[in-house]
N, C-alpha and C positions, 0 to 999 in steps of 0.2 A: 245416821241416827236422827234422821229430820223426825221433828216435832218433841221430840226428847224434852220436858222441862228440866228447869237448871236443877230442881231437886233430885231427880232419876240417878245421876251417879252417888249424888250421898246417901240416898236409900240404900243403891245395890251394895255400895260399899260396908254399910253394917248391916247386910244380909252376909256380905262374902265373909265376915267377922265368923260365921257360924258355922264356914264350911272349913274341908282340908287347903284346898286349892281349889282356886276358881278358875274357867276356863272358856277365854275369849276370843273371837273373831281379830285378827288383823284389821288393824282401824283401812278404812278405804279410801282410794281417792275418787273427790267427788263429793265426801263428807264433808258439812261446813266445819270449818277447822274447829271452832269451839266445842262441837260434838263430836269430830272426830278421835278426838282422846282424851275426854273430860273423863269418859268413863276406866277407861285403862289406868290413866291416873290416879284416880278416887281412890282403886282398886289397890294400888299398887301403895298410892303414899297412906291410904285412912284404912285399910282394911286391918294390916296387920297380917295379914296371909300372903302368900304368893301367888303367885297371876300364872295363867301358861297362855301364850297368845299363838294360836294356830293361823298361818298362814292364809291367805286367802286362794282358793282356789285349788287346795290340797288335798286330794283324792285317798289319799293315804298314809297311815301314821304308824311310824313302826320307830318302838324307842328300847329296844333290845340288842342293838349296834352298837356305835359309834355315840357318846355323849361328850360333849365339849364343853369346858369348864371354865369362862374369865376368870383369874385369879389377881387381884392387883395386893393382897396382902390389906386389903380392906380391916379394920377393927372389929367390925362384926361379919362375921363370915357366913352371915343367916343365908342365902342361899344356897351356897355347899350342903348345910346341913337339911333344911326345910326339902331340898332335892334327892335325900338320900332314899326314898322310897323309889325312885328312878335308876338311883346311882346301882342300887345294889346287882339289879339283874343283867345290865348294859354288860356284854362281852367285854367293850371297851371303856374307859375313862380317860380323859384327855387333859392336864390343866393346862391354859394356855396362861403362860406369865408375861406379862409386858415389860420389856426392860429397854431403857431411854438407850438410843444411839451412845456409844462410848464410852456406857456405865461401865463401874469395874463390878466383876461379880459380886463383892461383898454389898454393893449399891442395888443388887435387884432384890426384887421383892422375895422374902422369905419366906418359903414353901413346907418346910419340916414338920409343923405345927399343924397345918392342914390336913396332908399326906396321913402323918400319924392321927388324928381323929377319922380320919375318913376306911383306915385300914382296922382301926379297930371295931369299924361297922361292917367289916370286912369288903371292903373296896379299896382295889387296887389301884393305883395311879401312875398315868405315864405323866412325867412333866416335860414340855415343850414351851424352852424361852424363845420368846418372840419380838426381834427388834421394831420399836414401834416408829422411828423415827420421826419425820414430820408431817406424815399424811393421817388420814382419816382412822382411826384406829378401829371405827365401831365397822367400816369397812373392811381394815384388817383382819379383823375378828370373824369375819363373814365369810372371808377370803380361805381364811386357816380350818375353818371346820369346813367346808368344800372339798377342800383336799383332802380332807381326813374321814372323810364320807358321813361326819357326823348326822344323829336322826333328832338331836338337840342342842339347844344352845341353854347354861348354865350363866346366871349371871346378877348381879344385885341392879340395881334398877336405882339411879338416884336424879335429883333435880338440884339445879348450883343455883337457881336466882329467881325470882320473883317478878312476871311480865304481867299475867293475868296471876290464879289462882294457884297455878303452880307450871313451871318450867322444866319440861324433862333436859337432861342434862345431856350434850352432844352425842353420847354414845350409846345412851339406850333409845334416844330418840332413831336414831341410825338404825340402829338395830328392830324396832316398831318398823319402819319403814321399806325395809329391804331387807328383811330375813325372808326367806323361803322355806323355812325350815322351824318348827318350834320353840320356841322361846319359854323358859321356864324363869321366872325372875322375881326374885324378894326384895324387900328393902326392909 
């Protein structure tokens, strides 16, 4: 995004205000870091829509497979929902739950509440708890639709702290970084 001025993402972002979903390049490397994902941001945190970031280098997109679903039991479960125009025709649905090393079942995150709104869009759900232990999670996450041959990744998009303008937060940055695969993502 060389030459981009600092206005370009706040513009596009209340342009993408007007659309369903906006649909973005994988940030690249080589971009200077401030434009590298000033715009993804913008997008994701000021738009109020959901973002789908394509891959860089991907020849082709087929999202009537395998869709894979972060679940951590978030309060607002806007991207499950904002996804469901994806969700619905996917043969498969996937939620991946995180649940900490050693939790006891009643400790993982609660799935019923989801499941049941997403079946009554008629989307069925496989649920796959997923021990996150201490490694890189937004890597595990990567990890688990691989094997599951997903054609996407489902997932809310947040930032925990304030360095510049806004801070993607370990795991969706992870995920911008090293998905290979579509990224479909709200906040």
């Amino acid at each position: 995004m060389q030459g981009m001025s600092e206005e370009f993402p706040h513009d596009f972002a209340y342009f993408a205000r007007q659309v369903d979903v906006t649909i973005l390049g994988q940030p690249r490397d080589g971009d200077p870091l401030v434009g590298q994902y000033a715009l993804v941001e913008r997008c994701l945190f000021a738009s109020g829509r959901p973002v789908i970031i394509v891959p860089a280098g991907l020849s082709e997109v087929a999202l009537d497979g395998t869709i894979v679903a972060a679940w951590d039991a978030a309060p607002r479960p806007r991207a499950l929902n904002d996804a469901l125009t994806f969700l619905k025709p996917a043969k498969r649905v996937v939620v991946l739950v995180g649940v900490a090393d050693g939790a006891a079942e009643k400790d993982a995150p609660p799935v019923d509440y989801m499941m049941s709104h997403l079946e009554r869009h008629g989307v069925s759900v496989d649920v796959v708890r997923v021990p996150t232990g201490e490694g890189d999670v937004g890597r595990l996450l990567l990890s688990q639709a691989k094997s599951l041959e997903a054609d996407m990744i489902v997932m809310g998009a947040f930032h925990h702290s304030r360095w510049r303008e806004f801070i993607l937060g370990g795991v969706t940055l992870t995920m911008l970084e090293e998905a290979n695969i579509p990224l479909f993502m709200a906040h």
